[in-house]
mmCIF file of the N, C-alpha and C atoms, coordinates in Angstrom:
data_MODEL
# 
_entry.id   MODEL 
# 
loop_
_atom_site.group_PDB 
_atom_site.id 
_atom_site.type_symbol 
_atom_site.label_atom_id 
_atom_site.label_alt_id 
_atom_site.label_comp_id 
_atom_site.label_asym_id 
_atom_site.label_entity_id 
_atom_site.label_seq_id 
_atom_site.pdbx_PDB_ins_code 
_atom_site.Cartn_x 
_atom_site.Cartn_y 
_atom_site.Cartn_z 
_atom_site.occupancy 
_atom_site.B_iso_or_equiv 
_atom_site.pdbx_formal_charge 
_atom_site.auth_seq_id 
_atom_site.auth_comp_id 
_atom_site.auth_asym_id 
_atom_site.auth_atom_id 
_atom_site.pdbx_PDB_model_num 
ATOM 1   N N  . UNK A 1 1  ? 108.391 81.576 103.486 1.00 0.00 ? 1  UNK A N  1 
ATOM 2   C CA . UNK A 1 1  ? 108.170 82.944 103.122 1.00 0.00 ? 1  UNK A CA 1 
ATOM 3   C C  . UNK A 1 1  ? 109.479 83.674 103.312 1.00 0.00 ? 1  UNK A C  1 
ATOM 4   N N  . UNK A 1 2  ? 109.542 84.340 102.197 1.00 0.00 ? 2  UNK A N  1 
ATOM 5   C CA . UNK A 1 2  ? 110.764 85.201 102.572 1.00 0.00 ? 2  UNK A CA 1 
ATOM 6   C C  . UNK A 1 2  ? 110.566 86.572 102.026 1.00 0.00 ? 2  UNK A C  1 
ATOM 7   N N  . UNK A 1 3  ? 111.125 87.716 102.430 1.00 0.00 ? 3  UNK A N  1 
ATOM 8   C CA . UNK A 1 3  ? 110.783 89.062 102.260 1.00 0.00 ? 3  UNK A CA 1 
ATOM 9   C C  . UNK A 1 3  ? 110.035 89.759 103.312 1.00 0.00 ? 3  UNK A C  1 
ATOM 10  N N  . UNK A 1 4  ? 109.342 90.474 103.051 1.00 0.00 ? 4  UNK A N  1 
ATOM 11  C CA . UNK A 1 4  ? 109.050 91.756 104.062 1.00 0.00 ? 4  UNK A CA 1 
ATOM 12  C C  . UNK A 1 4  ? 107.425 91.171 104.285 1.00 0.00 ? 4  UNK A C  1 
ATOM 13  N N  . UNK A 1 5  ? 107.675 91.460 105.930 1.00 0.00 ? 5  UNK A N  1 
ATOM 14  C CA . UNK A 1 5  ? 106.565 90.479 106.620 1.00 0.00 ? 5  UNK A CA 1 
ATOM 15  C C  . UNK A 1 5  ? 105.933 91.781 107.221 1.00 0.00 ? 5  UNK A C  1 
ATOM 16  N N  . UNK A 1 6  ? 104.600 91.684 107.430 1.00 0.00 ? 6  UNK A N  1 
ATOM 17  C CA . UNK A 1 6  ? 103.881 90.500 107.247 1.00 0.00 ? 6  UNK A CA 1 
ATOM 18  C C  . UNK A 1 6  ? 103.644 90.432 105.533 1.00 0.00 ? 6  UNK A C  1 
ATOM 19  N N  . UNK A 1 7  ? 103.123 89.712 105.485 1.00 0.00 ? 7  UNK A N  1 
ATOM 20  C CA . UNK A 1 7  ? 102.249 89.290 104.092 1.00 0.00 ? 7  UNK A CA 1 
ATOM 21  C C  . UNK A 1 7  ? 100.808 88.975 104.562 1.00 0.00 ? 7  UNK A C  1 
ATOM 22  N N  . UNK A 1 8  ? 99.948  89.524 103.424 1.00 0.00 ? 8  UNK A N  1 
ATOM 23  C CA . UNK A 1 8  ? 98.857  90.065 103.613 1.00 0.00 ? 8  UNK A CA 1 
ATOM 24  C C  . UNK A 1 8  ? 97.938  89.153 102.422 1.00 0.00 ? 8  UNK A C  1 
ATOM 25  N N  . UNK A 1 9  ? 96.986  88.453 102.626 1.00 0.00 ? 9  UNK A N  1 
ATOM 26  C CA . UNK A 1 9  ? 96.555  87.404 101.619 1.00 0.00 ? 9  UNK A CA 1 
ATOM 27  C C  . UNK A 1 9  ? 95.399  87.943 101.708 1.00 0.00 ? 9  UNK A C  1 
ATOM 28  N N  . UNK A 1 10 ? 94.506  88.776 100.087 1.00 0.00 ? 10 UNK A N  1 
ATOM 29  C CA . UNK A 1 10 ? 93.535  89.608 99.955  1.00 0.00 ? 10 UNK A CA 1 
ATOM 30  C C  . UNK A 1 10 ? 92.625  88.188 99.510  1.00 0.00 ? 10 UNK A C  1 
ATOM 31  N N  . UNK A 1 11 ? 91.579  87.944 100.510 1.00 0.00 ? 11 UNK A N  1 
ATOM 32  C CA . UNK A 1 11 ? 90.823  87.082 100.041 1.00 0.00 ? 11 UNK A CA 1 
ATOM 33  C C  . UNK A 1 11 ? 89.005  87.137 99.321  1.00 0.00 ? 11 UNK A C  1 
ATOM 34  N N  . UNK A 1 12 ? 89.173  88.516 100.024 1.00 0.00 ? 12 UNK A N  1 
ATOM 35  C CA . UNK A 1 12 ? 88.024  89.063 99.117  1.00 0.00 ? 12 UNK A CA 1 
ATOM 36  C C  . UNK A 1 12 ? 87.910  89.490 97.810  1.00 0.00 ? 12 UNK A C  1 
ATOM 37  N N  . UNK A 1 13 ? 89.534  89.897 97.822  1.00 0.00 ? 13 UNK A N  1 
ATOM 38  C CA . UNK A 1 13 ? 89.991  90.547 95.921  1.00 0.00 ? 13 UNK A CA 1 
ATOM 39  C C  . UNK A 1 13 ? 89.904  89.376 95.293  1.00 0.00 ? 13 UNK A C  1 
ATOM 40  N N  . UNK A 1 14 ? 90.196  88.388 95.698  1.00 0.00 ? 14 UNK A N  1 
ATOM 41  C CA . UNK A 1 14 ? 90.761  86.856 95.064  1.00 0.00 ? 14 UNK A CA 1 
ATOM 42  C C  . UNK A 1 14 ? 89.299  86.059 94.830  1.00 0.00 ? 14 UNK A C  1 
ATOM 43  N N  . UNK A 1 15 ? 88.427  86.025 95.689  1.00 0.00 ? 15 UNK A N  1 
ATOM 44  C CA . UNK A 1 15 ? 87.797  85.421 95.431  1.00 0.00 ? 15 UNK A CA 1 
ATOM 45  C C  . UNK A 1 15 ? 86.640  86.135 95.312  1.00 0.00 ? 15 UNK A C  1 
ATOM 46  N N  . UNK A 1 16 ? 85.971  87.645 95.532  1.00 0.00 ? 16 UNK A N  1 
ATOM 47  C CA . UNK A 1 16 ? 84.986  88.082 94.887  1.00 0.00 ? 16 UNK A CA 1 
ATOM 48  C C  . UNK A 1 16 ? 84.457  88.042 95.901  1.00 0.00 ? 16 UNK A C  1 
ATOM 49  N N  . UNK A 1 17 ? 84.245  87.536 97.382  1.00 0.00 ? 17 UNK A N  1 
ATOM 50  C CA . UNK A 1 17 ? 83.639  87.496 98.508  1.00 0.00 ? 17 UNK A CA 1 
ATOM 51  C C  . UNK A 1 17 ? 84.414  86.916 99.511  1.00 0.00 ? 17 UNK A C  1 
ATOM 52  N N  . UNK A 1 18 ? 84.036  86.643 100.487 1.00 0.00 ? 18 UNK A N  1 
ATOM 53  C CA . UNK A 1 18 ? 84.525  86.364 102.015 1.00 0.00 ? 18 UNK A CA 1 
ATOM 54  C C  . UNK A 1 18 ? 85.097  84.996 101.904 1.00 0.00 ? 18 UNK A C  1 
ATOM 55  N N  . UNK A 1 19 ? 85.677  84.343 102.330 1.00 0.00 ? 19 UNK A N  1 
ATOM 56  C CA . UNK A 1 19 ? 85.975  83.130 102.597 1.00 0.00 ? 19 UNK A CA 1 
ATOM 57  C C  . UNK A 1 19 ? 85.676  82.532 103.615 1.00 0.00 ? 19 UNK A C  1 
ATOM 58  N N  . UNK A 1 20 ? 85.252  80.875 103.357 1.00 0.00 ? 20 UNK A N  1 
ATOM 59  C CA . UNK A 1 20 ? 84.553  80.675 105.064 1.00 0.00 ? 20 UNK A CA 1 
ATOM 60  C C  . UNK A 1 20 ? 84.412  79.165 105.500 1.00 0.00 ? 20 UNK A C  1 
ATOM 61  N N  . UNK A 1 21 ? 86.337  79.107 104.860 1.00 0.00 ? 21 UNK A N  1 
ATOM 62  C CA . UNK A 1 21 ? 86.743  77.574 105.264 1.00 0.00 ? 21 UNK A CA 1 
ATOM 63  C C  . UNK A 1 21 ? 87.640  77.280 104.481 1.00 0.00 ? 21 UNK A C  1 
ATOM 64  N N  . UNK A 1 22 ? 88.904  76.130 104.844 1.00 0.00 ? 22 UNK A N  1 
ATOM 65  C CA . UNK A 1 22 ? 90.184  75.865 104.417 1.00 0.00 ? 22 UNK A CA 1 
ATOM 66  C C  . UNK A 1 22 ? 91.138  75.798 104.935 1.00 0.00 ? 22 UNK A C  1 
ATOM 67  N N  . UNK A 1 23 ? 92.343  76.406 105.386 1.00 0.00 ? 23 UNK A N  1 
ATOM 68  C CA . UNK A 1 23 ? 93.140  75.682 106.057 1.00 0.00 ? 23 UNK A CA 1 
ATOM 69  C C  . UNK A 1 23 ? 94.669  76.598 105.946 1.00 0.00 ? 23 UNK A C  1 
ATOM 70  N N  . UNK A 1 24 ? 95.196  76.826 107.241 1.00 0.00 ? 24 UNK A N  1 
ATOM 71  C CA . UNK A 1 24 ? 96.782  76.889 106.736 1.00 0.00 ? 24 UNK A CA 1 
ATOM 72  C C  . UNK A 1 24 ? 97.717  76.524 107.569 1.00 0.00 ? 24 UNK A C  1 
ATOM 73  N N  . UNK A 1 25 ? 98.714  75.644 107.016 1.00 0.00 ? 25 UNK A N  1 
ATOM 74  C CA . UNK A 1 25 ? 99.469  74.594 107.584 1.00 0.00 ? 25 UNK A CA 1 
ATOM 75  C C  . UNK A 1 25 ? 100.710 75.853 107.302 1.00 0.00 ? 25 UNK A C  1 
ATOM 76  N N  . UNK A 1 26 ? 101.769 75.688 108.854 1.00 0.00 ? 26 UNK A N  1 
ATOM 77  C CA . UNK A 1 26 ? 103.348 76.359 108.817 1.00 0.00 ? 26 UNK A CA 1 
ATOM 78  C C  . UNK A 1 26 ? 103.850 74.987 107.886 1.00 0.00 ? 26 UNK A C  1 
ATOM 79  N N  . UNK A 1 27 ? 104.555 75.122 107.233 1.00 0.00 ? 27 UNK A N  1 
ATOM 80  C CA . UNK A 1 27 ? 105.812 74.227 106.754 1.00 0.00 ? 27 UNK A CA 1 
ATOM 81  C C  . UNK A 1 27 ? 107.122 74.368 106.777 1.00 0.00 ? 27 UNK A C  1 
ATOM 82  N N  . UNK A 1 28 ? 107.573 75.386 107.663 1.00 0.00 ? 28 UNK A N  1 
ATOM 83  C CA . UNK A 1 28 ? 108.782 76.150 107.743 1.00 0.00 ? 28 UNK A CA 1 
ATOM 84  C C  . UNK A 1 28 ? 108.632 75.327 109.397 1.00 0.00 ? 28 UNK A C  1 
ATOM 85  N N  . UNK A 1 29 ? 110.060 76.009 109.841 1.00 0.00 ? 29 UNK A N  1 
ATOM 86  C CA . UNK A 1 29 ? 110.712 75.946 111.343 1.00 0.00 ? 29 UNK A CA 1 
ATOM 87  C C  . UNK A 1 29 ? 110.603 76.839 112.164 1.00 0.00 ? 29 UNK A C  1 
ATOM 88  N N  . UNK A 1 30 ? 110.291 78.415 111.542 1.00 0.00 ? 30 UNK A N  1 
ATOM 89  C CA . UNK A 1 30 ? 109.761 79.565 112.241 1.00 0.00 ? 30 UNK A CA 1 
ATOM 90  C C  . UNK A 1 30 ? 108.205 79.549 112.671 1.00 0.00 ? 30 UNK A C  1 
ATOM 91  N N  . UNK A 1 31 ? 107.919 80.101 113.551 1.00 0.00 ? 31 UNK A N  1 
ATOM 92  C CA . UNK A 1 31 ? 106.656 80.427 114.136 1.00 0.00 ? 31 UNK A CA 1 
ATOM 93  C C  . UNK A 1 31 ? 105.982 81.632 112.816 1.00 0.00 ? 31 UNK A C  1 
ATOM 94  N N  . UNK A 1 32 ? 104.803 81.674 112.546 1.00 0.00 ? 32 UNK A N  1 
ATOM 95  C CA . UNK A 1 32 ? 104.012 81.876 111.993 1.00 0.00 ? 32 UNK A CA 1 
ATOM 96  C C  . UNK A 1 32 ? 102.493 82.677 112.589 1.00 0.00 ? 32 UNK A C  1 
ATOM 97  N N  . UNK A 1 33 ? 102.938 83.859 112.698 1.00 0.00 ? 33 UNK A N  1 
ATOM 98  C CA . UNK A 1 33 ? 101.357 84.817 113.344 1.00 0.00 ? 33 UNK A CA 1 
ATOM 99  C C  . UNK A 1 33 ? 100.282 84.791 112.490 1.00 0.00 ? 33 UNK A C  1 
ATOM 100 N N  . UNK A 1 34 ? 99.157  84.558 112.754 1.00 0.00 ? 34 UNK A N  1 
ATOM 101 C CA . UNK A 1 34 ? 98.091  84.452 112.188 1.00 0.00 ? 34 UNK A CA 1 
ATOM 102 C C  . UNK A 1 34 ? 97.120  85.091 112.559 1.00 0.00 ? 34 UNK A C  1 
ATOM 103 N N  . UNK A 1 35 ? 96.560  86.623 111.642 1.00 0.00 ? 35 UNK A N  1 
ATOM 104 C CA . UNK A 1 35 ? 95.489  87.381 111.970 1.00 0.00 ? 35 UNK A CA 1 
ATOM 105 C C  . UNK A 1 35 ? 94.379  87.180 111.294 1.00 0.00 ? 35 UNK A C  1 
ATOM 106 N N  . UNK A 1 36 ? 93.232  87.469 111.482 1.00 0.00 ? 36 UNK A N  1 
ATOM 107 C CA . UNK A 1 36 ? 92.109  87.360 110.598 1.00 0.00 ? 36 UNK A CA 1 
ATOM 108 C C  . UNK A 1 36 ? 91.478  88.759 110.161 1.00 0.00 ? 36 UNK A C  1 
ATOM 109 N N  . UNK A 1 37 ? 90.962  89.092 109.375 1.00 0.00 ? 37 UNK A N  1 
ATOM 110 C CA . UNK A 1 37 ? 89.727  90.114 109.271 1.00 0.00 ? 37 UNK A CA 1 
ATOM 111 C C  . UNK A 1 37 ? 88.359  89.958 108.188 1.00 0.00 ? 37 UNK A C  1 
ATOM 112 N N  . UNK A 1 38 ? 87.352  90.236 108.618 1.00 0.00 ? 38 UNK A N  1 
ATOM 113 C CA . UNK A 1 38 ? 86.321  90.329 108.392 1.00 0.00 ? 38 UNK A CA 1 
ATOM 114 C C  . UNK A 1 38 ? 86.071  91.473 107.428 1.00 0.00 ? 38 UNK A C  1 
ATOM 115 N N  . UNK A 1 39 ? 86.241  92.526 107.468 1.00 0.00 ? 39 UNK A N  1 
ATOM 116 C CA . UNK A 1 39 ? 86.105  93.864 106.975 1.00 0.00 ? 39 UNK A CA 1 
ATOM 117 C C  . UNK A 1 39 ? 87.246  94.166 106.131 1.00 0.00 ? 39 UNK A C  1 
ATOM 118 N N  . UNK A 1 40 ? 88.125  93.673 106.168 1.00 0.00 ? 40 UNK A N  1 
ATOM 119 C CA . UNK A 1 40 ? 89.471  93.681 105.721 1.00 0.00 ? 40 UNK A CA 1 
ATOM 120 C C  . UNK A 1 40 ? 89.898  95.255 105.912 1.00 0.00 ? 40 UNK A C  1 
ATOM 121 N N  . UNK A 1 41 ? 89.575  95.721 106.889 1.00 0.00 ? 41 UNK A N  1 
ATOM 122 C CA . UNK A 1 41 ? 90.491  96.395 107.655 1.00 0.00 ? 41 UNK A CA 1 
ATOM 123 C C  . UNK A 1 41 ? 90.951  96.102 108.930 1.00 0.00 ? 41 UNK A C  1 
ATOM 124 N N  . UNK A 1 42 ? 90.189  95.704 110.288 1.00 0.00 ? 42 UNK A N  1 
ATOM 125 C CA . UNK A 1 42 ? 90.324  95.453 111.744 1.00 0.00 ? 42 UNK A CA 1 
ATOM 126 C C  . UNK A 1 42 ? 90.780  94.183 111.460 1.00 0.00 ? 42 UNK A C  1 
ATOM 127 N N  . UNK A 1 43 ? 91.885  93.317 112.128 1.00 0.00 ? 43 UNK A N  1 
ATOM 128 C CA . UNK A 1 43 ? 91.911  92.559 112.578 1.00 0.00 ? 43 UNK A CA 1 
ATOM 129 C C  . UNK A 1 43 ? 91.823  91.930 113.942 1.00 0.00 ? 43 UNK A C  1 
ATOM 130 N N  . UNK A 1 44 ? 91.804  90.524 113.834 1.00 0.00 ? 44 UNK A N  1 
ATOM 131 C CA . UNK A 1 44 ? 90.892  89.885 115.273 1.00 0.00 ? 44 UNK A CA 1 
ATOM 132 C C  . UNK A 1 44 ? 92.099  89.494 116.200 1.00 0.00 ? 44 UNK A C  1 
ATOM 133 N N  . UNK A 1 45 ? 91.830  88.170 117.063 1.00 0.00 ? 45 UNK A N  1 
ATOM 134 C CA . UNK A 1 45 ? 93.060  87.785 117.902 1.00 0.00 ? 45 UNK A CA 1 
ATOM 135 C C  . UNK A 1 45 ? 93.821  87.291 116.901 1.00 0.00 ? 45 UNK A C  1 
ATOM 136 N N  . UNK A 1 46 ? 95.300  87.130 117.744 1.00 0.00 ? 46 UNK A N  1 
ATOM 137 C CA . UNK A 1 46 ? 96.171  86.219 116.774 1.00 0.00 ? 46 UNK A CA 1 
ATOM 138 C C  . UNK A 1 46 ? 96.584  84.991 117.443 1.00 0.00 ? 46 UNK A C  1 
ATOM 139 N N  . UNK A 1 47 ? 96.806  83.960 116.131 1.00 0.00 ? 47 UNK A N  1 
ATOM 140 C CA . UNK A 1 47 ? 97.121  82.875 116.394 1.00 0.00 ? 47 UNK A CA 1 
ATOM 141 C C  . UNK A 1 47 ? 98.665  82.555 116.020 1.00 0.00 ? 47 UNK A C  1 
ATOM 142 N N  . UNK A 1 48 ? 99.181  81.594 117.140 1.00 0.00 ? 48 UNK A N  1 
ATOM 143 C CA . UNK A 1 48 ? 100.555 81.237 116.570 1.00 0.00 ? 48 UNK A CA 1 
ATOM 144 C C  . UNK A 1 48 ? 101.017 79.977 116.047 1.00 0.00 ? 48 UNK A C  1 
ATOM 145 N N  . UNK A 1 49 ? 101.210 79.542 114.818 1.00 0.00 ? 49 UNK A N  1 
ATOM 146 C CA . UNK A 1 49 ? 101.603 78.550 113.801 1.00 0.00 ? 49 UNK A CA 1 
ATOM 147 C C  . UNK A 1 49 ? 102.648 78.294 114.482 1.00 0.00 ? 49 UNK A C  1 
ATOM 148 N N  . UNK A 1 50 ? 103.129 77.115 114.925 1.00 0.00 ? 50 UNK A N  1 
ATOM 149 C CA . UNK A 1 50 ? 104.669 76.003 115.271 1.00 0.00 ? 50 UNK A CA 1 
ATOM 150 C C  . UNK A 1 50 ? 104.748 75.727 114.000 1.00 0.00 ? 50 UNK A C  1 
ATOM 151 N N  . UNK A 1 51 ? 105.956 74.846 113.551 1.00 0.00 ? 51 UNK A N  1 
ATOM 152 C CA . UNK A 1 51 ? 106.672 73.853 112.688 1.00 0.00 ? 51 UNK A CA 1 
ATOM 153 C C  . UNK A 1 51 ? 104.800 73.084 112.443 1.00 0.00 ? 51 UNK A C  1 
ATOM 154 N N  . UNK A 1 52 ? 104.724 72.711 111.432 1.00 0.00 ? 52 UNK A N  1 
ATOM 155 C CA . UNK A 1 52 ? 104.015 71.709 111.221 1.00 0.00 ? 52 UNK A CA 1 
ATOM 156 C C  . UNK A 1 52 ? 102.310 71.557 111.430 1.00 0.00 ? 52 UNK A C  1 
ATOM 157 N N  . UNK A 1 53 ? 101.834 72.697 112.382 1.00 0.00 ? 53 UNK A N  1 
ATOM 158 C CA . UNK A 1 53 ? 100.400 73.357 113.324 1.00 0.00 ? 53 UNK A CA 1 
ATOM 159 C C  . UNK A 1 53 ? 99.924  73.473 112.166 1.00 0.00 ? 53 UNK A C  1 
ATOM 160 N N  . UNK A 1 54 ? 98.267  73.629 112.204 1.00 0.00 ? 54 UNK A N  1 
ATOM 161 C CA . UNK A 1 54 ? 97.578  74.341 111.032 1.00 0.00 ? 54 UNK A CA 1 
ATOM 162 C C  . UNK A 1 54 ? 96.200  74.658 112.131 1.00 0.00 ? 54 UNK A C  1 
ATOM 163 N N  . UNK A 1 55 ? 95.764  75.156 111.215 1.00 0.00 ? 55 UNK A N  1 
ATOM 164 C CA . UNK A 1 55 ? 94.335  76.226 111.505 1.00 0.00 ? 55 UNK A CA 1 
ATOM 165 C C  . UNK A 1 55 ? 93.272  75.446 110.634 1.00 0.00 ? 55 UNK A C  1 
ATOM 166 N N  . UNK A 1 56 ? 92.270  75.489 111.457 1.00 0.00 ? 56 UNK A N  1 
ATOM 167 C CA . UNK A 1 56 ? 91.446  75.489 110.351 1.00 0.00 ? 56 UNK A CA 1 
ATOM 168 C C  . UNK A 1 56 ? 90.314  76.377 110.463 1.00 0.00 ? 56 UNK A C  1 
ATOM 169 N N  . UNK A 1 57 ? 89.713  77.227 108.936 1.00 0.00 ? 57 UNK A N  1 
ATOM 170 C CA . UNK A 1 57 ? 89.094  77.880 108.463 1.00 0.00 ? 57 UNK A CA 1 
ATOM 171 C C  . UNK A 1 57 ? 87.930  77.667 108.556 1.00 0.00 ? 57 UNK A C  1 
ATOM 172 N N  . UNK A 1 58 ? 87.185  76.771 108.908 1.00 0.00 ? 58 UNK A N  1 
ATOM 173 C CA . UNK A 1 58 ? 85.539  76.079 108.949 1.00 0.00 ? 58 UNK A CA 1 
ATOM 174 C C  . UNK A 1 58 ? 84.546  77.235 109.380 1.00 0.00 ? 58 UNK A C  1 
ATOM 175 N N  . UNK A 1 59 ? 84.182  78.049 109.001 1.00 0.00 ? 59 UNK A N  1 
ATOM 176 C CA . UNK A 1 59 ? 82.523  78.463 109.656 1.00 0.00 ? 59 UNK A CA 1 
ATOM 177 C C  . UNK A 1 59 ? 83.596  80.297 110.209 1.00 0.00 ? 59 UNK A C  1 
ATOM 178 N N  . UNK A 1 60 ? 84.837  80.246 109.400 1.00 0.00 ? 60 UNK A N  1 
ATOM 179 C CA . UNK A 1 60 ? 85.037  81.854 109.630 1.00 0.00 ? 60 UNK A CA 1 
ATOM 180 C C  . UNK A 1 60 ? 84.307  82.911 108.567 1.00 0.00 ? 60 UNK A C  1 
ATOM 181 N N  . UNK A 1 61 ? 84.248  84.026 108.983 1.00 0.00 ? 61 UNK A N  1 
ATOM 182 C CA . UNK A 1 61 ? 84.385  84.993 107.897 1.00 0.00 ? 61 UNK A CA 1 
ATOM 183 C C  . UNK A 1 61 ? 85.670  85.748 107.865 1.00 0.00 ? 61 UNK A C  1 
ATOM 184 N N  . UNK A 1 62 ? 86.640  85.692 106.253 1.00 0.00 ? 62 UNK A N  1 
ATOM 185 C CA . UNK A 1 62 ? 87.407  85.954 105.907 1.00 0.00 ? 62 UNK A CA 1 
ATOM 186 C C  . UNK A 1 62 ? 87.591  86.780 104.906 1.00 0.00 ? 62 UNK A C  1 
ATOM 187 N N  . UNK A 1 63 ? 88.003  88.246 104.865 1.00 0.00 ? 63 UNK A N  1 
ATOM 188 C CA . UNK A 1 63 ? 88.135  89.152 103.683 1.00 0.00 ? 63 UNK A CA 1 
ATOM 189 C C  . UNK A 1 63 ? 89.773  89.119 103.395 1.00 0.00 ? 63 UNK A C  1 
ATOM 190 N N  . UNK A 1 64 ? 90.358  89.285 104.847 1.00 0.00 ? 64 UNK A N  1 
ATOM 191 C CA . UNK A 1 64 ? 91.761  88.931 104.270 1.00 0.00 ? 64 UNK A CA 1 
ATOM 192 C C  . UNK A 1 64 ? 92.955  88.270 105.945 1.00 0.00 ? 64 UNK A C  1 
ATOM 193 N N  . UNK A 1 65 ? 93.989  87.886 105.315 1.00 0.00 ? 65 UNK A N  1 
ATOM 194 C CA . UNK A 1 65 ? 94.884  87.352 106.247 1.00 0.00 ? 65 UNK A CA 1 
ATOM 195 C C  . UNK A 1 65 ? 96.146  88.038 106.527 1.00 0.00 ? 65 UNK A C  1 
ATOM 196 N N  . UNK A 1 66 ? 96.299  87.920 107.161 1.00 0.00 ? 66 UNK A N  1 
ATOM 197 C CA . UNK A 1 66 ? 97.580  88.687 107.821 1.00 0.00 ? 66 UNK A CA 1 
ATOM 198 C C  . UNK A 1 66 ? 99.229  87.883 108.238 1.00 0.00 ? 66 UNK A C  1 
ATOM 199 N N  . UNK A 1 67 ? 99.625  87.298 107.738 1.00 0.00 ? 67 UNK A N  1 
ATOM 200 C CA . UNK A 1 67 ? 101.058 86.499 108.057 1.00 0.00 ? 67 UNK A CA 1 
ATOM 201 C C  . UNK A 1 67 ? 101.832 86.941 108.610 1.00 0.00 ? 67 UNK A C  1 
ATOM 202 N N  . UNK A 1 68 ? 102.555 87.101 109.717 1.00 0.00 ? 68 UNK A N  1 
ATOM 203 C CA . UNK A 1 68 ? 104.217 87.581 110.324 1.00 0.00 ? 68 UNK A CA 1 
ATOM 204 C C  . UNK A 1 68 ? 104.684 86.562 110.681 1.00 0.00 ? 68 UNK A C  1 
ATOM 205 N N  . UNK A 1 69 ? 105.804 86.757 110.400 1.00 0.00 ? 69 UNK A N  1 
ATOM 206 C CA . UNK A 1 69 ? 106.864 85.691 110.775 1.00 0.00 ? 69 UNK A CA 1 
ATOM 207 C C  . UNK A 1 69 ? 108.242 86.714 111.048 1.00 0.00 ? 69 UNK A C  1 
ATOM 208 N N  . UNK A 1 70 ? 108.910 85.663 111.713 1.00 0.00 ? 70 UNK A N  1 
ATOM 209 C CA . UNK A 1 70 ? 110.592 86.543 111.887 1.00 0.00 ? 70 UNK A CA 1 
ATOM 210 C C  . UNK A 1 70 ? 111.518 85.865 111.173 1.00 0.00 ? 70 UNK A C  1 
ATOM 211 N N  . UNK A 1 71 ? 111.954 84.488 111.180 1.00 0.00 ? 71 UNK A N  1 
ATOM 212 C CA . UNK A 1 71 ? 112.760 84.121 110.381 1.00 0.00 ? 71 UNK A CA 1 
ATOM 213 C C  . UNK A 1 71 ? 112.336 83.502 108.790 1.00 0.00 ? 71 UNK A C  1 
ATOM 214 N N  . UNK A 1 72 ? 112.770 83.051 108.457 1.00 0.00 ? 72 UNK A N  1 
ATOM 215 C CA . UNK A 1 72 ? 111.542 82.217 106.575 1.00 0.00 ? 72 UNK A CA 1 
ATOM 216 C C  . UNK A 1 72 ? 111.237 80.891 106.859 1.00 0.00 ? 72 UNK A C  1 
ATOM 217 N N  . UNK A 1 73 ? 110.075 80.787 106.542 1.00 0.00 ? 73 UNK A N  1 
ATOM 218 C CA . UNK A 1 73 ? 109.595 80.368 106.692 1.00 0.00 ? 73 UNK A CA 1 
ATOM 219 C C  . UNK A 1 73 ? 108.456 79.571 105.602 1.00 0.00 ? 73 UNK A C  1 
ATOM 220 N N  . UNK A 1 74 ? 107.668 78.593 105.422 1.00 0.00 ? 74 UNK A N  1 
ATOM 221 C CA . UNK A 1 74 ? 106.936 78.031 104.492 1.00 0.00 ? 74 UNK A CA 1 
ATOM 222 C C  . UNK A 1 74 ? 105.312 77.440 104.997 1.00 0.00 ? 74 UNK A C  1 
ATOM 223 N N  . UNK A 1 75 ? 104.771 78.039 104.000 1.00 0.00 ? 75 UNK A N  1 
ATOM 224 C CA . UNK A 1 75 ? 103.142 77.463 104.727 1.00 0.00 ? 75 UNK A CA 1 
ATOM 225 C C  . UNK A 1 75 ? 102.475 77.191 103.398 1.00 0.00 ? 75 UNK A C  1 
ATOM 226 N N  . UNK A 1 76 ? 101.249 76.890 103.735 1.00 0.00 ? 76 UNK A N  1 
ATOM 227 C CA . UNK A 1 76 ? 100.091 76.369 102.359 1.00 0.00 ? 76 UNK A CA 1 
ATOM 228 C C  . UNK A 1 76 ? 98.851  77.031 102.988 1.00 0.00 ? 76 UNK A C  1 
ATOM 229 N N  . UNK A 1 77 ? 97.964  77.862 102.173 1.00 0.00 ? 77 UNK A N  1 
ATOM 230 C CA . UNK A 1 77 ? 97.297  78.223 102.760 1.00 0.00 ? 77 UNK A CA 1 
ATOM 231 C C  . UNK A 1 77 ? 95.675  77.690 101.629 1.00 0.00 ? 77 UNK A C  1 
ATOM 232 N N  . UNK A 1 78 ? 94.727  77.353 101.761 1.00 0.00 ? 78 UNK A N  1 
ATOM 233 C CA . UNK A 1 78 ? 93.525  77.159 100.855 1.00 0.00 ? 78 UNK A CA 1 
ATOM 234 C C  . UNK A 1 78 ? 92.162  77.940 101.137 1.00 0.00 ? 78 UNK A C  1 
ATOM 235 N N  . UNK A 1 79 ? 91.580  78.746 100.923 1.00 0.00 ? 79 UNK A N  1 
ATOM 236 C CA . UNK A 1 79 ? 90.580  79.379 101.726 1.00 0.00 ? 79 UNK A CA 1 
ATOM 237 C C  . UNK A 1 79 ? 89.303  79.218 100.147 1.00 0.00 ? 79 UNK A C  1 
ATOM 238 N N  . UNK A 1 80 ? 88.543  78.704 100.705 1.00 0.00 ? 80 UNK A N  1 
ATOM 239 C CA . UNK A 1 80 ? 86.997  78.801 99.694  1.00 0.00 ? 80 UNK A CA 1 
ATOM 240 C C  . UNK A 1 80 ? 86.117  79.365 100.681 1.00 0.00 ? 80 UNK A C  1 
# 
């Protein structure tokens, strides 16, 4: 990822409803913050992505995601 962080992945616009399983792997060398929201306004705790870490999405409710990072960084993200 490069540019102005965070980046914000609208998953309710995208997919017409919530998302609630899938996956996102860092592929970069920078650390990778990971927020969630439900409402797609509040977000929840955050998680921190290492080199190579992933998350998985199984049994969340997801309207949208929240990305920060400090240096660039690369990830894959899949949410159904």
């Amino acid at each position: 990822m490069t540019g102005e962080s965070p980046k914000v992945l609208d998953v309710l616009a995208d997919l017409g409803r919530n998302g609630h399983d899938g996956y996102i792997v860092n592929d970069g060398a920078g650390d990778i913050k990971v927020e969630f929201s439900d409402d797609g306004i509040t977000y929840g705790g955050q998680h921190v992505l290492k080199k190579d870490e992933w998350i998985d999405l199984y049994m969340l409710d997801i309207a949208k995601i929240r990305l920060t990072w400090v240096a660039d960084c690369g990830y894959r993200c899949m949410v159904v």
